[in-house]
Gaussian input, Z-matrix of N, CA and C with variables (Angstrom, degrees):
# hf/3-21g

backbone

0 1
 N
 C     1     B1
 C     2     B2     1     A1
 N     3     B3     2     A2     1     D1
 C     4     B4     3     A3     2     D2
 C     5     B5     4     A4     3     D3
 N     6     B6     5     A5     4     D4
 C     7     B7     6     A6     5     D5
 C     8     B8     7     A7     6     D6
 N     9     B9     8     A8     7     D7
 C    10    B10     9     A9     8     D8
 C    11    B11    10    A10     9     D9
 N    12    B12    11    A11    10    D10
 C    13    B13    12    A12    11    D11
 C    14    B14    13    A13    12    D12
 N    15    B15    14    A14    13    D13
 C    16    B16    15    A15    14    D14
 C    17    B17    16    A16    15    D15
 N    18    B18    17    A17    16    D16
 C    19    B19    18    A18    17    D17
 C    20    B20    19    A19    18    D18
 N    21    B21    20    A20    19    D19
 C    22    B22    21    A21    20    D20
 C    23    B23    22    A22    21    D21
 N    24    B24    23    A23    22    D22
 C    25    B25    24    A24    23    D23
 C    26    B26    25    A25    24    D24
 N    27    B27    26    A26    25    D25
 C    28    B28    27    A27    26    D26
 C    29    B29    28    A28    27    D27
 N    30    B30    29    A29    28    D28
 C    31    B31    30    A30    29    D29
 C    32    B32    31    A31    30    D30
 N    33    B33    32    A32    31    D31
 C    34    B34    33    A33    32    D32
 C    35    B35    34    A34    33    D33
 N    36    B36    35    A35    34    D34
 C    37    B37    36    A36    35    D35
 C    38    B38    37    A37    36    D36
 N    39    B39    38    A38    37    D37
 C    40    B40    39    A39    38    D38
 C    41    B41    40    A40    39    D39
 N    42    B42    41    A41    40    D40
 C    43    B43    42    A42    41    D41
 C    44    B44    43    A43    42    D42
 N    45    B45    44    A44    43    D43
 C    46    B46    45    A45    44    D44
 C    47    B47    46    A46    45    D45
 N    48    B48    47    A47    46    D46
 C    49    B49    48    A48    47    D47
 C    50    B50    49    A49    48    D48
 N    51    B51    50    A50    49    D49
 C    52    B52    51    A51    50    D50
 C    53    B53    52    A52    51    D51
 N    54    B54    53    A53    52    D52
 C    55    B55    54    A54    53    D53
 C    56    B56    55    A55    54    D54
 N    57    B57    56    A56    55    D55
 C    58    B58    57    A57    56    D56
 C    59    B59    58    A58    57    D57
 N    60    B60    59    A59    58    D58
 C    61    B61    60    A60    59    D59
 C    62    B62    61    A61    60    D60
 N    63    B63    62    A62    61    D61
 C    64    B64    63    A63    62    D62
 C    65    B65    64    A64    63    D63
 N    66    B66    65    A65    64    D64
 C    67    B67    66    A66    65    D65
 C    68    B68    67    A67    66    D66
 N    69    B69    68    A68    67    D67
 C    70    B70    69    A69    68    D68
 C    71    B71    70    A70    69    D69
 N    72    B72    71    A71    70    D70
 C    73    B73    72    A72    71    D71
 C    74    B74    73    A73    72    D72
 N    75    B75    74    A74    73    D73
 C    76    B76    75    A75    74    D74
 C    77    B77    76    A76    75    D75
 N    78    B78    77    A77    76    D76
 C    79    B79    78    A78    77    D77
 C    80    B80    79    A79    78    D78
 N    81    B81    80    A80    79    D79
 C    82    B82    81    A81    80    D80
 C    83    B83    82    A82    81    D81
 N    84    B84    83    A83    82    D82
 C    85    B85    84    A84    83    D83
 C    86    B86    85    A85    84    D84
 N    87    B87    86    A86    85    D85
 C    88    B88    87    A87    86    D86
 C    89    B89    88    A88    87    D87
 N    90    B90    89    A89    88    D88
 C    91    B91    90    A90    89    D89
 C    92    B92    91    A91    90    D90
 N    93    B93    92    A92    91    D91
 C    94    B94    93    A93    92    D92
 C    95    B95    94    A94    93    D93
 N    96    B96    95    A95    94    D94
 C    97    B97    96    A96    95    D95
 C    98    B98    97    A97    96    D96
 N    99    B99    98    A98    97    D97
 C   100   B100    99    A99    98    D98
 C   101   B101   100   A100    99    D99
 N   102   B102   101   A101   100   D100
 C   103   B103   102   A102   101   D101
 C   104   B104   103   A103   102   D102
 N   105   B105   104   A104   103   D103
 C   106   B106   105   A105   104   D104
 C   107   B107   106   A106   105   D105
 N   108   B108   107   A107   106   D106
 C   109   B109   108   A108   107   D107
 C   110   B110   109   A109   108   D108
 N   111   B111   110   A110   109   D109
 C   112   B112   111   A111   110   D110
 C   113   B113   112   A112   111   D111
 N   114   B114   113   A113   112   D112
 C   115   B115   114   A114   113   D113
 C   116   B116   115   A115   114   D114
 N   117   B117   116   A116   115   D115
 C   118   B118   117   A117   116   D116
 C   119   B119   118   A118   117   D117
 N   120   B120   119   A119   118   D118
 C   121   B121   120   A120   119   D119
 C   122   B122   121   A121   120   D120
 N   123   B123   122   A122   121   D121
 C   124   B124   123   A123   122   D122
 C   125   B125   124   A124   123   D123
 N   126   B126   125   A125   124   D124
 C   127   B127   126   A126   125   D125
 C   128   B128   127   A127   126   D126
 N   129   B129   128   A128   127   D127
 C   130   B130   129   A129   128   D128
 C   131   B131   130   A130   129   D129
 N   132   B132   131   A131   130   D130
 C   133   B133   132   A132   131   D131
 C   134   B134   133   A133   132   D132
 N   135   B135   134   A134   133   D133
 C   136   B136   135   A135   134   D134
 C   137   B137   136   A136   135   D135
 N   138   B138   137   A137   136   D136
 C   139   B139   138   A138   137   D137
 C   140   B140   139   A139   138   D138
 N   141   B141   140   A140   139   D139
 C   142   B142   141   A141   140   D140
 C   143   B143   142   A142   141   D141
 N   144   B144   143   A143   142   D142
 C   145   B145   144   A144   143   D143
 C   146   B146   145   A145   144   D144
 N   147   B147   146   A146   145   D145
 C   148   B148   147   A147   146   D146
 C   149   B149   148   A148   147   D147
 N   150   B150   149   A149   148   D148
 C   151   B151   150   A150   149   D149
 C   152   B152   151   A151   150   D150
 N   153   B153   152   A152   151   D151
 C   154   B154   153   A153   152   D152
 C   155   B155   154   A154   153   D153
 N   156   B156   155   A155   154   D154
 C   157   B157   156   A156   155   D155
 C   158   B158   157   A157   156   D156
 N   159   B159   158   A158   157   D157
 C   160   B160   159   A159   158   D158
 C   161   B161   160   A160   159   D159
 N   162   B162   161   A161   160   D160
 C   163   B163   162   A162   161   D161
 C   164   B164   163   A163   162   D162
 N   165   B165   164   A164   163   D163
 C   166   B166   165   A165   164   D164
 C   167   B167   166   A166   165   D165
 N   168   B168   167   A167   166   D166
 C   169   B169   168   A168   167   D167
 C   170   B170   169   A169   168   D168
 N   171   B171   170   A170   169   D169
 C   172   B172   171   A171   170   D170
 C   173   B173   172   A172   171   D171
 N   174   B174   173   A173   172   D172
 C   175   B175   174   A174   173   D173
 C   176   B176   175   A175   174   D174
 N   177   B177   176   A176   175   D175
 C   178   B178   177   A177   176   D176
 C   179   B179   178   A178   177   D177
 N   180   B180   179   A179   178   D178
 C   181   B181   180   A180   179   D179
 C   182   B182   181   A181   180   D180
 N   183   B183   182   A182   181   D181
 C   184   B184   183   A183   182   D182
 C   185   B185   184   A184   183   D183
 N   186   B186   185   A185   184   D184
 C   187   B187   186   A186   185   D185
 C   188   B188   187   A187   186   D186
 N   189   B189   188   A188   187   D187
 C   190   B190   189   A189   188   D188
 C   191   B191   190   A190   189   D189
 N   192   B192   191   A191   190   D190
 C   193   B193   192   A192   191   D191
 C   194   B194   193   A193   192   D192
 N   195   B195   194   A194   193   D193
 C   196   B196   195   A195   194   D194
 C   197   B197   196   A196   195   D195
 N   198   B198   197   A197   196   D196
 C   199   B199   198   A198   197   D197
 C   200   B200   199   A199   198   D198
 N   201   B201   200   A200   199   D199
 C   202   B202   201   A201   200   D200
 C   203   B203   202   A202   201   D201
 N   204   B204   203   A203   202   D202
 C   205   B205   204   A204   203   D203
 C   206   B206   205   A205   204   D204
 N   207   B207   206   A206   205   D205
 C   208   B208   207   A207   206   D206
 C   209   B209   208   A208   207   D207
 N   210   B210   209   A209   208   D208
 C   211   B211   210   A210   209   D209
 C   212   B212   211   A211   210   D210
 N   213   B213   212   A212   211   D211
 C   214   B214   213   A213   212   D212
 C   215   B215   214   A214   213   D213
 N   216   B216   215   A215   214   D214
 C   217   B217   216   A216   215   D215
 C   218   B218   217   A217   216   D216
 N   219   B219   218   A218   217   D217
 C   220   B220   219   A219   218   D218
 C   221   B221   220   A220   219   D219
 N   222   B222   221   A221   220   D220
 C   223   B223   222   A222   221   D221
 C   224   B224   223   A223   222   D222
 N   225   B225   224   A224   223   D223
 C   226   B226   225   A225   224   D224
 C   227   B227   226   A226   225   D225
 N   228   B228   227   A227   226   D226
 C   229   B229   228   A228   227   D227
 C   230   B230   229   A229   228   D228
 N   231   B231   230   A230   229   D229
 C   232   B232   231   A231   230   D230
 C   233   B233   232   A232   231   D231
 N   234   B234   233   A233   232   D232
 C   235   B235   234   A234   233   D233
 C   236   B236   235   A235   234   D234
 N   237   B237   236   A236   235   D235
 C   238   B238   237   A237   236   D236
 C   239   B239   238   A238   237   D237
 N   240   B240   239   A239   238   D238
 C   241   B241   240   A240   239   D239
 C   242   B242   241   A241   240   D240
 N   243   B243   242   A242   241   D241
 C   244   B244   243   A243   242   D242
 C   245   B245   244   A244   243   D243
 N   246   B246   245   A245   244   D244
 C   247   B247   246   A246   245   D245
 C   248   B248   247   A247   246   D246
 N   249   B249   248   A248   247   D247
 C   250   B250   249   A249   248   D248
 C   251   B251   250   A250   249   D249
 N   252   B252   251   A251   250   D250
 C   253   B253   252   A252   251   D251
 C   254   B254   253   A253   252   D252
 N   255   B255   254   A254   253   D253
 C   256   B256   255   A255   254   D254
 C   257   B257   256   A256   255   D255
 N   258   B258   257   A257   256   D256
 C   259   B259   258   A258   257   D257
 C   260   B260   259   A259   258   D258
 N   261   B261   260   A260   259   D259
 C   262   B262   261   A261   260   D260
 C   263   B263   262   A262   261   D261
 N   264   B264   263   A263   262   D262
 C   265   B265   264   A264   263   D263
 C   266   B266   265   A265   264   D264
 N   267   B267   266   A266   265   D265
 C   268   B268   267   A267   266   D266
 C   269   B269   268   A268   267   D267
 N   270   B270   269   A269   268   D268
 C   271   B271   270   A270   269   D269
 C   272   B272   271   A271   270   D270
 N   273   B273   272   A272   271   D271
 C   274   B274   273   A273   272   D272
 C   275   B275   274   A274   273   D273
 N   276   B276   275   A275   274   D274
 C   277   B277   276   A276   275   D275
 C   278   B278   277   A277   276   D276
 N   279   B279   278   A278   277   D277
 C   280   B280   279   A279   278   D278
 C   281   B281   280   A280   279   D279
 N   282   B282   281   A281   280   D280
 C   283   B283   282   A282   281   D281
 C   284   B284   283   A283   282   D282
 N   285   B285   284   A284   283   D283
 C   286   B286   285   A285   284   D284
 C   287   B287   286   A286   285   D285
 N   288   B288   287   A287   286   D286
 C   289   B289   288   A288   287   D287
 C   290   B290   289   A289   288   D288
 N   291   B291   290   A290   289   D289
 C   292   B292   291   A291   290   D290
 C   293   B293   292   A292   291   D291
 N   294   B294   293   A293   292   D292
 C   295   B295   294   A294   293   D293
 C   296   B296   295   A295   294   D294
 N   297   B297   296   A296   295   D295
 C   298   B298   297   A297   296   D296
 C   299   B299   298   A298   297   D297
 N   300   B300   299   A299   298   D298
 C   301   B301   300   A300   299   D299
 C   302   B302   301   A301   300   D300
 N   303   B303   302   A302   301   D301
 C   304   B304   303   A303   302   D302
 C   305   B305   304   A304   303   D303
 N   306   B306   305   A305   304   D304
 C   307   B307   306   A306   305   D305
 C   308   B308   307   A307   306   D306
 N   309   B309   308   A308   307   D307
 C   310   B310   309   A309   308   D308
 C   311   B311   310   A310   309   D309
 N   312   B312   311   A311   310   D310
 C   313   B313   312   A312   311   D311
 C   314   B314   313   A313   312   D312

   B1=1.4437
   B2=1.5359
   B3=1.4644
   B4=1.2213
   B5=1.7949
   B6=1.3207
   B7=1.0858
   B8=1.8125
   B9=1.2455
   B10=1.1964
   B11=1.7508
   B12=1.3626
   B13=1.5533
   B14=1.6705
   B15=1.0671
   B16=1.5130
   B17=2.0687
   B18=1.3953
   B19=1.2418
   B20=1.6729
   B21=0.8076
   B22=2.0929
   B23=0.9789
   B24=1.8004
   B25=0.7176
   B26=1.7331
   B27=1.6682
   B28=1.6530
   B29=1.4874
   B30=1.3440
   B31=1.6384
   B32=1.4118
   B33=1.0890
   B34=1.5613
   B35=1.8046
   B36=1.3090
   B37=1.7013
   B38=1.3981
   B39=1.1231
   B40=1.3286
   B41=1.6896
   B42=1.3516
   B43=1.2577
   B44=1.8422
   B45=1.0654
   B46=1.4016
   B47=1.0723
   B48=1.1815
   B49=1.3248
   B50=2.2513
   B51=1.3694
   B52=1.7897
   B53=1.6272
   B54=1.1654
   B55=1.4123
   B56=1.6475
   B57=1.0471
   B58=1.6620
   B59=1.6389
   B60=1.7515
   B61=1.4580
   B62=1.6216
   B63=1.5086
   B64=1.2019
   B65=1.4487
   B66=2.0412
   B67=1.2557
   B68=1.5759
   B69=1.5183
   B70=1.3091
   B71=1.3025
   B72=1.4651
   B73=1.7027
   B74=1.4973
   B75=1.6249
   B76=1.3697
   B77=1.4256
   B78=1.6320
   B79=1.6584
   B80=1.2398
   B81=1.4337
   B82=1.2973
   B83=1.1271
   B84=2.0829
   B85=1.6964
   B86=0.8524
   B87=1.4497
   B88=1.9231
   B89=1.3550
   B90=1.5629
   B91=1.6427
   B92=1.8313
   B93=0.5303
   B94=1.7902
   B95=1.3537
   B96=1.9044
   B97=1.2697
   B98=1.8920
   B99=1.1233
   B100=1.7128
   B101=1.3519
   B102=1.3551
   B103=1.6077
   B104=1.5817
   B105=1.6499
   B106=1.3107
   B107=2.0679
   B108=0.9744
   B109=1.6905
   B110=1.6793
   B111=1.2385
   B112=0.9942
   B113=1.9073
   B114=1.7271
   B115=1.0055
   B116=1.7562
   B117=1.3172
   B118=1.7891
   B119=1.6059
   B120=1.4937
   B121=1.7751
   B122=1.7733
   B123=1.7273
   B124=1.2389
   B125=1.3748
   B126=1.7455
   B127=2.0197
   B128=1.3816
   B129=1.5124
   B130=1.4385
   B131=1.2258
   B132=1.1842
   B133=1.6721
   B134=1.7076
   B135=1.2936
   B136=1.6157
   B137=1.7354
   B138=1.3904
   B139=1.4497
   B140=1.6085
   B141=0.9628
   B142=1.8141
   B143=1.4434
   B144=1.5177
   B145=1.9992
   B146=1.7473
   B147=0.8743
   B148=1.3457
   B149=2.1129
   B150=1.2783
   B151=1.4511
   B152=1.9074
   B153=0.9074
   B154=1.6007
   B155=1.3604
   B156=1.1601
   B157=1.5458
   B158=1.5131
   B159=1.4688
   B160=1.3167
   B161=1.4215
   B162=1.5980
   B163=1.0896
   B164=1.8286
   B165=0.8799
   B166=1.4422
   B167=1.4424
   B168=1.3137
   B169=1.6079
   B170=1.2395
   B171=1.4808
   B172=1.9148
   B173=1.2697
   B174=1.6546
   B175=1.3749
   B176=1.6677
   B177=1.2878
   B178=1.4082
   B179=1.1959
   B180=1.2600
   B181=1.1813
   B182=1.6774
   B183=1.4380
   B184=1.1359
   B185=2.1790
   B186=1.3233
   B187=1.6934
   B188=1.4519
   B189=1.7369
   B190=1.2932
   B191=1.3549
   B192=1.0047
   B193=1.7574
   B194=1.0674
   B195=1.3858
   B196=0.9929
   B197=1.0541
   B198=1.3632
   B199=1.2762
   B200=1.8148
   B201=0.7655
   B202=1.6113
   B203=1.5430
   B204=1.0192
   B205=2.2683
   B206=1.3742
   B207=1.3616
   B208=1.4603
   B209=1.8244
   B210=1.4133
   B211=2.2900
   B212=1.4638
   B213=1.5066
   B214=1.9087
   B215=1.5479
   B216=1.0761
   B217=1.3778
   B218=1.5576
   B219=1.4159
   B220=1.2079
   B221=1.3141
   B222=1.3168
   B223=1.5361
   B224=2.2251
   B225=1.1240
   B226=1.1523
   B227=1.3973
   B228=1.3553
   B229=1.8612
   B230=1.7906
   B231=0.8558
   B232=2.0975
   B233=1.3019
   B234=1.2330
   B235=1.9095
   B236=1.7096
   B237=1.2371
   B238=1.9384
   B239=2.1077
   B240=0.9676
   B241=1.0240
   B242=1.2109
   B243=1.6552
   B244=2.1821
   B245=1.6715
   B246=1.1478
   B247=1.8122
   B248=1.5309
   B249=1.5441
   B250=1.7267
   B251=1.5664
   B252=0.7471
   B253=2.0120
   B254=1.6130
   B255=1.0562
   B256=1.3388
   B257=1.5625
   B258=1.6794
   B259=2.1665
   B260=1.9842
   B261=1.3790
   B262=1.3464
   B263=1.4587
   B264=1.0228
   B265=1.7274
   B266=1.4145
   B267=1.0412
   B268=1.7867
   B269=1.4421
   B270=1.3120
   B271=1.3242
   B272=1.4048
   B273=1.3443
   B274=1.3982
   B275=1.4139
   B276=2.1737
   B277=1.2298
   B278=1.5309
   B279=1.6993
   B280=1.2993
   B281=2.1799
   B282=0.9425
   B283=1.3499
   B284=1.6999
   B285=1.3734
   B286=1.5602
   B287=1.3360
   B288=1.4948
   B289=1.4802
   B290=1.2914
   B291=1.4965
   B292=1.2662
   B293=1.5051
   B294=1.5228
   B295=1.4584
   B296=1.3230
   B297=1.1059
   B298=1.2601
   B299=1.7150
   B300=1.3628
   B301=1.4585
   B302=1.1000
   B303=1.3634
   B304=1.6429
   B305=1.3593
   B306=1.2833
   B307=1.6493
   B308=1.5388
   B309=0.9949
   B310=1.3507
   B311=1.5122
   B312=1.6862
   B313=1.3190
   B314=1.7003
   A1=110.04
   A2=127.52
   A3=141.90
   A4=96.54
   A5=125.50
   A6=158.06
   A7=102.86
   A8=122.00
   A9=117.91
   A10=114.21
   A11=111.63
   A12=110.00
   A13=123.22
   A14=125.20
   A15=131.09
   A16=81.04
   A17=87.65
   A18=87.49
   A19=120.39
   A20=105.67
   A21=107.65
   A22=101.86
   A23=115.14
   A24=144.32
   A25=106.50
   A26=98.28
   A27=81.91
   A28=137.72
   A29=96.74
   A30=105.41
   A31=92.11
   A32=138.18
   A33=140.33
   A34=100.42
   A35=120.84
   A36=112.30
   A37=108.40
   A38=121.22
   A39=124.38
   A40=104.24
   A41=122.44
   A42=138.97
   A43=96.18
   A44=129.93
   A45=132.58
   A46=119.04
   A47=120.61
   A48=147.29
   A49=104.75
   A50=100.62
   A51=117.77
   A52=85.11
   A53=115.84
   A54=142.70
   A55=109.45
   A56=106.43
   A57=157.17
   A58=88.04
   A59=108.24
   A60=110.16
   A61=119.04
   A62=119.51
   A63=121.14
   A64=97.46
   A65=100.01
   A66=83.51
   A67=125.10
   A68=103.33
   A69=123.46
   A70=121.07
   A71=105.44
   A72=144.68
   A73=92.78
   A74=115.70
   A75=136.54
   A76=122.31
   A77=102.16
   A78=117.66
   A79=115.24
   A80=147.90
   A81=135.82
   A82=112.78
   A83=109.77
   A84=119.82
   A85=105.34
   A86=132.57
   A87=126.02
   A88=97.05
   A89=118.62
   A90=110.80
   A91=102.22
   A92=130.26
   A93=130.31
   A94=103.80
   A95=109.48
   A96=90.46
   A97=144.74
   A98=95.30
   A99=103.47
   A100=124.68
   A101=115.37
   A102=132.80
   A103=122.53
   A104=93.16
   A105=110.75
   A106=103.59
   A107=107.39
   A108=111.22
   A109=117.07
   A110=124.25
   A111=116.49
   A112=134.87
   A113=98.47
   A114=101.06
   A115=134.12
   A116=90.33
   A117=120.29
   A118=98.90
   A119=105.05
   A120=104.11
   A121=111.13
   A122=102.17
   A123=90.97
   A124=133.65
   A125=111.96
   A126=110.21
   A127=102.83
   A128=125.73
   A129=125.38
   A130=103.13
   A131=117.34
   A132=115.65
   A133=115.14
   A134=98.20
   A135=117.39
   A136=107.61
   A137=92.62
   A138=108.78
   A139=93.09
   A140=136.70
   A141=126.23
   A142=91.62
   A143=116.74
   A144=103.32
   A145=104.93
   A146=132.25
   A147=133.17
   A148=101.45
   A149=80.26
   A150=84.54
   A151=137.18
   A152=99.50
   A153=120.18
   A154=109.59
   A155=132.93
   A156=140.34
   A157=100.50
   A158=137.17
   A159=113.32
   A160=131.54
   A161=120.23
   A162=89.48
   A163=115.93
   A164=105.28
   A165=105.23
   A166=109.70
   A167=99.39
   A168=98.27
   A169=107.02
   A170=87.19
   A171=109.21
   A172=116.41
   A173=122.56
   A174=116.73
   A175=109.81
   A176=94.05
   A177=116.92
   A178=124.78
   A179=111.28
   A180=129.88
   A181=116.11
   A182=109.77
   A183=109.38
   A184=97.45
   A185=96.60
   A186=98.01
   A187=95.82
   A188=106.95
   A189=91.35
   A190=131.09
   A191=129.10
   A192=135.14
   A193=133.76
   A194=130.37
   A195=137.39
   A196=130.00
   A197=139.49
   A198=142.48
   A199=105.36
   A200=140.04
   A201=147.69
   A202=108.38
   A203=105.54
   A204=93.52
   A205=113.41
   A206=99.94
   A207=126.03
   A208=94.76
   A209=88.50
   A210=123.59
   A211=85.43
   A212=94.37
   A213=109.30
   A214=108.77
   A215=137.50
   A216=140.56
   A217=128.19
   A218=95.17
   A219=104.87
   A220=112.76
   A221=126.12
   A222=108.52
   A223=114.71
   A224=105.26
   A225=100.62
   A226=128.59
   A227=99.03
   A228=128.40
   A229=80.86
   A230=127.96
   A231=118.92
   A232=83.00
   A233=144.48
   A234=122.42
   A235=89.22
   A236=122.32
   A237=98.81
   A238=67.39
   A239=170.16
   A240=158.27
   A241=112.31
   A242=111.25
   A243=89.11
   A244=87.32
   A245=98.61
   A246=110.83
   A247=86.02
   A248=89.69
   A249=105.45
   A250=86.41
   A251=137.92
   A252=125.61
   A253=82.90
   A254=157.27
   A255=155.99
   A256=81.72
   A257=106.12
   A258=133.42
   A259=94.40
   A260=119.54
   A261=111.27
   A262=121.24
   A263=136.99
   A264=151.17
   A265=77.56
   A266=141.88
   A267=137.13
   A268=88.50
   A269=140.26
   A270=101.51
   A271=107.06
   A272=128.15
   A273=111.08
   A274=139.21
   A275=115.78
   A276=100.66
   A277=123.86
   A278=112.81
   A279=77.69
   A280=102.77
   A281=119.75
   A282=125.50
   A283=113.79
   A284=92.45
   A285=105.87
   A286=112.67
   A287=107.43
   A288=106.37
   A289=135.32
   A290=100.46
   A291=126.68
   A292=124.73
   A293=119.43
   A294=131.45
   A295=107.34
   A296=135.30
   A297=113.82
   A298=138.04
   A299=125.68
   A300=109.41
   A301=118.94
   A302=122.86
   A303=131.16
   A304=100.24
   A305=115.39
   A306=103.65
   A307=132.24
   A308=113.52
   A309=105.64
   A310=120.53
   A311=118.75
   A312=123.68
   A313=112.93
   D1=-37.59
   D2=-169.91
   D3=-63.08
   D4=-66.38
   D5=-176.83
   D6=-53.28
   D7=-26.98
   D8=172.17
   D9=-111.70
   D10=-15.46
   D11=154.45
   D12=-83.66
   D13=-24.65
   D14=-148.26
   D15=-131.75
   D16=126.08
   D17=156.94
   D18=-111.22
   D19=176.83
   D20=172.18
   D21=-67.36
   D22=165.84
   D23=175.20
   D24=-86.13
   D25=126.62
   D26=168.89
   D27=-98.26
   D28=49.25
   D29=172.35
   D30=-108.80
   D31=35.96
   D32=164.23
   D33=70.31
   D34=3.76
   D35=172.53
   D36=-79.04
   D37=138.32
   D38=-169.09
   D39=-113.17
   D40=148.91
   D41=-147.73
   D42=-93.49
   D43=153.75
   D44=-178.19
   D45=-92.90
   D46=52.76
   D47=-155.88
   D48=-63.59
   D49=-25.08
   D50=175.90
   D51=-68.54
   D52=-79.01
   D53=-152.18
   D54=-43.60
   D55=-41.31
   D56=-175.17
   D57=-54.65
   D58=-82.82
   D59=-170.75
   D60=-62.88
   D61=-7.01
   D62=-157.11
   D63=-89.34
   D64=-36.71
   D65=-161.34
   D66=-103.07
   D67=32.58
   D68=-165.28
   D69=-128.97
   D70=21.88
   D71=-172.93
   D72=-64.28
   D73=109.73
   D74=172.88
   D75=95.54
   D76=1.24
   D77=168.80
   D78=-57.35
   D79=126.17
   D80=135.92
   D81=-44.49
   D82=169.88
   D83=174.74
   D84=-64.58
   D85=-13.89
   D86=-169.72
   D87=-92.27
   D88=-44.05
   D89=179.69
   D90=-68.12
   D91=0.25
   D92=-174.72
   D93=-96.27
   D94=-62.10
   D95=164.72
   D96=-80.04
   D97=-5.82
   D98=149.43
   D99=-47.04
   D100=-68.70
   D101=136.92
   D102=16.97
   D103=-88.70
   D104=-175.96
   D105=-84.78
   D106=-11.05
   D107=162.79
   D108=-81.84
   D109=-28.87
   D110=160.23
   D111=-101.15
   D112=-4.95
   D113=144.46
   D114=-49.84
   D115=-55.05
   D116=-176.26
   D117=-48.31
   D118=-50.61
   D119=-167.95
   D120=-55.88
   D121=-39.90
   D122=-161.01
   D123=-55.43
   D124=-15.89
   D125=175.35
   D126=-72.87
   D127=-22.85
   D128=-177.49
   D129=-70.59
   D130=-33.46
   D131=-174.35
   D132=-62.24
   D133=-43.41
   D134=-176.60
   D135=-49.39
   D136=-65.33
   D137=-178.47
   D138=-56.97
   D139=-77.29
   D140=-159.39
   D141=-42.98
   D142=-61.38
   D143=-170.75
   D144=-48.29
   D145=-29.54
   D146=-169.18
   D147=-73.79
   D148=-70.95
   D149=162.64
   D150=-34.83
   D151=-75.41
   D152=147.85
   D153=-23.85
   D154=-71.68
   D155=-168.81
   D156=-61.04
   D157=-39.88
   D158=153.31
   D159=-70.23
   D160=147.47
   D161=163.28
   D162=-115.32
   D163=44.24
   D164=172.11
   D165=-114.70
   D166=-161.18
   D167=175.02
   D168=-119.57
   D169=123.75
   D170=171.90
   D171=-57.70
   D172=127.82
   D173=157.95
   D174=-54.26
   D175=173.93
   D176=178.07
   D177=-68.98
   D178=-51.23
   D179=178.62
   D180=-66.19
   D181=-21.41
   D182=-168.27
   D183=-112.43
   D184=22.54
   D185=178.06
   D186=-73.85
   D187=146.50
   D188=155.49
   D189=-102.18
   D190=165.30
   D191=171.58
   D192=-65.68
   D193=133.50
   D194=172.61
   D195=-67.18
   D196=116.24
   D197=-123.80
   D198=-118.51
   D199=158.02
   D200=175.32
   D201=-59.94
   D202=117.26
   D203=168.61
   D204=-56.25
   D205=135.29
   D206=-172.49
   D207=-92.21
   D208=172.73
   D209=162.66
   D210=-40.57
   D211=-76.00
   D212=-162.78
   D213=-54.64
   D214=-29.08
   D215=163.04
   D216=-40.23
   D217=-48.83
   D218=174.53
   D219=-103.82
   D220=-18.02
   D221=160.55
   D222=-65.52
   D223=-31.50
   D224=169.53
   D225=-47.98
   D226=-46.64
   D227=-179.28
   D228=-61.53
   D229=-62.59
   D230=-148.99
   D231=-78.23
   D232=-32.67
   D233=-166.21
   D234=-95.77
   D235=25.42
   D236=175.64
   D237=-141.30
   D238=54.65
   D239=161.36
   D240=-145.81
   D241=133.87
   D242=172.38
   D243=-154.96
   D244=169.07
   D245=-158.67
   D246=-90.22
   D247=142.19
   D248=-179.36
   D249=-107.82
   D250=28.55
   D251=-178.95
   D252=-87.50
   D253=-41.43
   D254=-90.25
   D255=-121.34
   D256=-68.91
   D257=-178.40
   D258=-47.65
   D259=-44.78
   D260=173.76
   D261=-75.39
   D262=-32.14
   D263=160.32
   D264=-40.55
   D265=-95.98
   D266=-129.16
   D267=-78.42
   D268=-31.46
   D269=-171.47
   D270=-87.53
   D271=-41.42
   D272=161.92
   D273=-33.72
   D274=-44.92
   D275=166.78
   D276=-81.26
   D277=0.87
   D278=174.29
   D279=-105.52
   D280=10.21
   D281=140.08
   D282=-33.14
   D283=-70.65
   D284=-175.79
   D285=-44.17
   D286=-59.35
   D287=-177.28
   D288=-47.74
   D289=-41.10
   D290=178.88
   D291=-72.83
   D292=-31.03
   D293=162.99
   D294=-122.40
   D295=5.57
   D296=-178.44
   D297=-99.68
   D298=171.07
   D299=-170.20
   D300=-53.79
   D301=156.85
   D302=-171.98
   D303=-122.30
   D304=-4.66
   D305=157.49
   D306=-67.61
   D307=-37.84
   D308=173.53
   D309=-89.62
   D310=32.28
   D311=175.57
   D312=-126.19

């Protein structure tokens, strides 16, 4: 999933895509793609702070670019991101408890 949201970097560094699945152990596809969506934001972010800090208007020529997601990109994305599968587990078991069969207890 990582590998089909996030592309490489094209300076030939390749994304930690192992590292990636390890550390996202109990994420749903929606928390993954959050993930790799807020990975994505962070070169946009750069450029707006860049932006921002003038206040006139930038030529064109002198915009800067948006840059490839980095390591640090996506470690940013996992310390502002956390798996909600975890907030649905409790409401289901205690759903369960509360209506659920008493045969198999």
């Amino acid at each position: 999933m990582f590998e089909e949201l996030l592309s490489s970097p094209t300076d030939g560094e390749k994304l930690p895509y192992d590292l990636l699945v390890e550390r996202t152990e109990g994420y749903s596809g929606s928390d993954i793609r959050l993930v790799c969506k807020e990975a994505a934001m962070q070169p946009l972010r750069r450029v707006m702070a860049v932006l921002e800090d003038h206040h006139e208007v930038v030529p064109e020529d002198e915009l800067p670019t948006v840059g490839p997601i980095s390591h640090g990109d996506i470690e940013a994305a996992l310390k502002n991101t956390r798996p909600s599968s975890h907030l649905n587990a409790s409401c289901y078991e205690q759903f369960n408890a509360d209506y659920g069969s008493q045969i198999l207890q």
